[in-house]
TIMI-2910 file (N, C-alpha, C, CB; in pm, 1 decimal, decimal comma, always signed):
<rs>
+----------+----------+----------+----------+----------+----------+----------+----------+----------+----------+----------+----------+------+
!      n_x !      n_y !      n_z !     ca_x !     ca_y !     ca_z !      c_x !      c_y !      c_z !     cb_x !     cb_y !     cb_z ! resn !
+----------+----------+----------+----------+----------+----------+----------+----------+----------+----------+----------+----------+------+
!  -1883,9 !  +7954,7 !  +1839,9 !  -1738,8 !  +7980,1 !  +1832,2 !  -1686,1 !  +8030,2 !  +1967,9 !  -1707,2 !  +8084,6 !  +1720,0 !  Unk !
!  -1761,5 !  +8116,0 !  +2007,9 !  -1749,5 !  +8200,0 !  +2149,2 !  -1755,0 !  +8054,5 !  +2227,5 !  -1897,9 !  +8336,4 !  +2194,5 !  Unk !
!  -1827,1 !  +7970,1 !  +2240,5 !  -1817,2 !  +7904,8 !  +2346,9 !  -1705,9 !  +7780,0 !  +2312,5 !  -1962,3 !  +7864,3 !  +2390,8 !  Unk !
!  -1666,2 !  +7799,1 !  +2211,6 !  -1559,3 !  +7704,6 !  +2216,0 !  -1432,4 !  +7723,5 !  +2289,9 !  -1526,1 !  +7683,4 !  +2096,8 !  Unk !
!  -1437,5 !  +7868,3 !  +2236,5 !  -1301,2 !  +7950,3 !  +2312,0 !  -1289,2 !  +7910,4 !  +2438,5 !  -1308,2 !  +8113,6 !  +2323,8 !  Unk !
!  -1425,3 !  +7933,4 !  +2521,1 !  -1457,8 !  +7944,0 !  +2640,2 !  -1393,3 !  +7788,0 !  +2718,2 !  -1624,2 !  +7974,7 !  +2640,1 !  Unk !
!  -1393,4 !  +7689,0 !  +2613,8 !  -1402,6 !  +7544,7 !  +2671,5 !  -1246,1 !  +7559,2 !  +2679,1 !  -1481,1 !  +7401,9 !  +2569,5 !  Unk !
!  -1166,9 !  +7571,9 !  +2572,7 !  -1033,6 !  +7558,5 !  +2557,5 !   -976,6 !  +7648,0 !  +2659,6 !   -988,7 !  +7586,8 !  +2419,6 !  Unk !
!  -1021,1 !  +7770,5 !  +2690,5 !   -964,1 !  +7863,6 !  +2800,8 !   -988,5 !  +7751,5 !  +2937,8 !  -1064,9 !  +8038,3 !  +2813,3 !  Unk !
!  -1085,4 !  +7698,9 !  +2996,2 !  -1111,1 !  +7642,7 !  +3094,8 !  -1015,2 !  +7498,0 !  +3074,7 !  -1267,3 !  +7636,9 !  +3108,6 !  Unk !
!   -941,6 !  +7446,0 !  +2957,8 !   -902,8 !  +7331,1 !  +2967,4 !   -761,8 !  +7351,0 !  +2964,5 !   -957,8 !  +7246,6 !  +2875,4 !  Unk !
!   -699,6 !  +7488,8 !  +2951,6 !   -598,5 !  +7521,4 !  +3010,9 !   -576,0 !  +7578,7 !  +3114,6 !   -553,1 !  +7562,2 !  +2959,1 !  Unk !
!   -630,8 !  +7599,5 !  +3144,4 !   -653,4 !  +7683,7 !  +3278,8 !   -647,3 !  +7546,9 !  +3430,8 !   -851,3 !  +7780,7 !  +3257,8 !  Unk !
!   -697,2 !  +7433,5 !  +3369,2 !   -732,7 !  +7277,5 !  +3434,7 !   -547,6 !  +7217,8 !  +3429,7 !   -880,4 !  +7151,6 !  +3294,0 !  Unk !
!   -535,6 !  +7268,5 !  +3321,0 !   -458,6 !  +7194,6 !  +3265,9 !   -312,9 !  +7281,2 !  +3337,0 !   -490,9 !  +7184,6 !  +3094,6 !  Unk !
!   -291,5 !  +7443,8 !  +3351,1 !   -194,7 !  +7474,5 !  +3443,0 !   -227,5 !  +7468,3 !  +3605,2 !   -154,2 !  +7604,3 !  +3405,2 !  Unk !
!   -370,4 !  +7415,5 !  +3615,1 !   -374,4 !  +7333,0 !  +3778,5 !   -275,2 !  +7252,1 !  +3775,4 !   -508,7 !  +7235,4 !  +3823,4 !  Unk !
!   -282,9 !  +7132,5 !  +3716,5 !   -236,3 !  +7006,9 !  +3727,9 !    -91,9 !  +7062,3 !  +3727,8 !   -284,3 !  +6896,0 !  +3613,6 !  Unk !
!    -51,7 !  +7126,1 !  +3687,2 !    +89,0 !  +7171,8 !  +3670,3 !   +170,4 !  +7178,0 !  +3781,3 !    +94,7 !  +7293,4 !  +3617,4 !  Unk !
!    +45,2 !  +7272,7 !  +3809,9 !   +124,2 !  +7368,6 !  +3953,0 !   +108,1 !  +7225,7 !  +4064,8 !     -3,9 !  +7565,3 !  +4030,5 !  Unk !
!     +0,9 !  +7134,9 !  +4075,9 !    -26,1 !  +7068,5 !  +4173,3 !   +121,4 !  +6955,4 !  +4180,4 !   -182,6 !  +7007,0 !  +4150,0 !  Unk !
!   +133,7 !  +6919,7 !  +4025,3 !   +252,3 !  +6836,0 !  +4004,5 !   +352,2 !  +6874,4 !  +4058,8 !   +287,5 !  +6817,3 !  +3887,9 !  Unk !
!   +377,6 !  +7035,2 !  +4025,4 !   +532,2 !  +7050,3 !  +4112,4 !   +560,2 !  +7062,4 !  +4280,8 !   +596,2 !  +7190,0 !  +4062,4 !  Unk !
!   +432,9 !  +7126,7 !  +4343,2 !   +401,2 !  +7083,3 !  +4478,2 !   +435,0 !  +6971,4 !  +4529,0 !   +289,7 !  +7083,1 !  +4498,1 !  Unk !
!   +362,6 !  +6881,7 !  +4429,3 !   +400,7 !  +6714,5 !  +4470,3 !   +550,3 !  +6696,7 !  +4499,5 !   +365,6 !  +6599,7 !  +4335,9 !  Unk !
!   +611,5 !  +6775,1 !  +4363,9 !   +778,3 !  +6719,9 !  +4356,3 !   +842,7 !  +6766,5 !  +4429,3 !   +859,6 !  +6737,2 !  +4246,5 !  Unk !
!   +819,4 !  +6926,2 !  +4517,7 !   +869,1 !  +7003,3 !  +4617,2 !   +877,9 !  +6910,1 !  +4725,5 !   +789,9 !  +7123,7 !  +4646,2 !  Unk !
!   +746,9 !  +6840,6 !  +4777,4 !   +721,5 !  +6774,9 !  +4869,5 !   +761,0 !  +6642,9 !  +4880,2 !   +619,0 !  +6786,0 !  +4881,3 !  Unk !
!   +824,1 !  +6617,5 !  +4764,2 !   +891,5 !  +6493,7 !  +4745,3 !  +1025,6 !  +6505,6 !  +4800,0 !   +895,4 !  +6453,2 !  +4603,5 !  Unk !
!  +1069,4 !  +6646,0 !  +4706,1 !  +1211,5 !  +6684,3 !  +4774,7 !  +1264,8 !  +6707,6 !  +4930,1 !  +1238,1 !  +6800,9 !  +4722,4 !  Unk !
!  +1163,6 !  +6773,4 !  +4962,5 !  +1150,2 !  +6822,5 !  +5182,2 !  +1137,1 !  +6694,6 !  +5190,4 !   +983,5 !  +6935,8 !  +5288,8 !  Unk !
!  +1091,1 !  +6566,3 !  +5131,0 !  +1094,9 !  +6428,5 !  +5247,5 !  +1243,9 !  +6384,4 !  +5236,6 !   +977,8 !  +6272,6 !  +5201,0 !  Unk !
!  +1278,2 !  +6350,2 !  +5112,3 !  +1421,9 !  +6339,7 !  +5102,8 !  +1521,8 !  +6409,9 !  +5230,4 !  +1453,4 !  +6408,3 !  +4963,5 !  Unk !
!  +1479,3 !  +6534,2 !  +5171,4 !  +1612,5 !  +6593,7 !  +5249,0 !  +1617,7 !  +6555,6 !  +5397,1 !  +1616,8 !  +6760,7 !  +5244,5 !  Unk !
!  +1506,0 !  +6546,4 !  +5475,3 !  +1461,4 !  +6496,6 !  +5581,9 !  +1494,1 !  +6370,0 !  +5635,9 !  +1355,3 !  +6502,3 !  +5570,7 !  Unk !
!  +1509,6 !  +6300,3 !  +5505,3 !  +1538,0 !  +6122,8 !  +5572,4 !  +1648,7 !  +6145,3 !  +5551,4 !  +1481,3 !  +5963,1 !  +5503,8 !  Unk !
!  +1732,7 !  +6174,7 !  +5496,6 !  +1889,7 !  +6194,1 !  +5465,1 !  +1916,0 !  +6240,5 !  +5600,9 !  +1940,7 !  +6309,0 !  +5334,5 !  Unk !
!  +1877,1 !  +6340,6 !  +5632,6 !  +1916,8 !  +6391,4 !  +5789,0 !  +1931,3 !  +6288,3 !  +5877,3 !  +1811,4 !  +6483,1 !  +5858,2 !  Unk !
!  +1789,9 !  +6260,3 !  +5869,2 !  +1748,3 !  +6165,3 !  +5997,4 !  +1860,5 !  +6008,6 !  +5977,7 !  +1536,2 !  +6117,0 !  +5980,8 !  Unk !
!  +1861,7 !  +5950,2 !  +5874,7 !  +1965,0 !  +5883,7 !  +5819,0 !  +2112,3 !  +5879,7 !  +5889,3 !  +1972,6 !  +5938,2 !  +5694,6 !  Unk !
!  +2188,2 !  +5963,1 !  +5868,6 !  +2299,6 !  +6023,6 !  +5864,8 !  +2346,0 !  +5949,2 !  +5998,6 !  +2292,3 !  +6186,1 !  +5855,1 !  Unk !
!  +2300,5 !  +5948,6 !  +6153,1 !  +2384,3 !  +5883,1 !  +6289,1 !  +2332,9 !  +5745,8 !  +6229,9 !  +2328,3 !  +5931,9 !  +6485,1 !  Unk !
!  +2223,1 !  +5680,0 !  +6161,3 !  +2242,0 !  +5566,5 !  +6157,6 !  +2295,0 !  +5447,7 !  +6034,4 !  +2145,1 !  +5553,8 !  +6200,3 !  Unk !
!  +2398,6 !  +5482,5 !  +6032,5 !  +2481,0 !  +5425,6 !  +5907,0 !  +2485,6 !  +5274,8 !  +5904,1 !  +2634,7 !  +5476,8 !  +5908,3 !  Unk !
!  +2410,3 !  +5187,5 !  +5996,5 !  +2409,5 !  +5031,2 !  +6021,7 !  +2213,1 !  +5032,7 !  +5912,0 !  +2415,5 !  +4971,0 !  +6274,2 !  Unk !
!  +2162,3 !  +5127,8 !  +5920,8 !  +2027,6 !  +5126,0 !  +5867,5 !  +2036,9 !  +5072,0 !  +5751,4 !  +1961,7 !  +5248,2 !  +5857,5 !  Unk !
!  +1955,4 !  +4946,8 !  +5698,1 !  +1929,2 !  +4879,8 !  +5552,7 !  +1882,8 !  +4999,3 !  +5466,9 !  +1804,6 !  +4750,9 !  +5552,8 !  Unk !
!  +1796,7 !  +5111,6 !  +5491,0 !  +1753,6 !  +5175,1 !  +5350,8 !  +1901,5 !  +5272,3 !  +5330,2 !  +1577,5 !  +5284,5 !  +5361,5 !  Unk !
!  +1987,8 !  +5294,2 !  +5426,6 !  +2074,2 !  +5353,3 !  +5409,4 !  +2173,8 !  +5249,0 !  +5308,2 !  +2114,6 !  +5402,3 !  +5541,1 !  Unk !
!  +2168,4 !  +5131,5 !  +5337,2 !  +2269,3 !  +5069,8 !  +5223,6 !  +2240,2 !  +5063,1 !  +5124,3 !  +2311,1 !  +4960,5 !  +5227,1 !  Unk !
!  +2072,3 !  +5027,7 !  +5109,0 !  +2008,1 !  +5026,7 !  +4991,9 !  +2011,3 !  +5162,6 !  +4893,5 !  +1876,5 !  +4991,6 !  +5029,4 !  Unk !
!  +2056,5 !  +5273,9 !  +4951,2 !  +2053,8 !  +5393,2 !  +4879,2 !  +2205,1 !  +5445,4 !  +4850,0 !  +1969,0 !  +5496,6 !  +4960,1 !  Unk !
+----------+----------+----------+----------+----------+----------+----------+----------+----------+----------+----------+----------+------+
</rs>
């Protein structure tokens, strides 16, 4: 019983990794954005700029 606990504690514990790693991802998704938008911005003839 004890070691069941033990498994389920470790598979949440895995399981608020992935969490935290996911929102990192999405942070880092966001800083690229904001970044190309910048960089973007003097060149208003740019295709991904029309495309967006």
């Amino acid at each position: 019983e004890r070691e069941r606990e033990r498994e389920r504690e470790r598979e949440r514990e895995r399981e608020r990794e992935r969490e935290r790693e996911r929102e990192r991802e999405r942070e880092r998704e966001r800083e690229r954005e904001r970044v190309g938008k910048k960089l973007l911005v003097p060149f208003s003839f740019s295709p991904v700029e029309r495309a967006a």
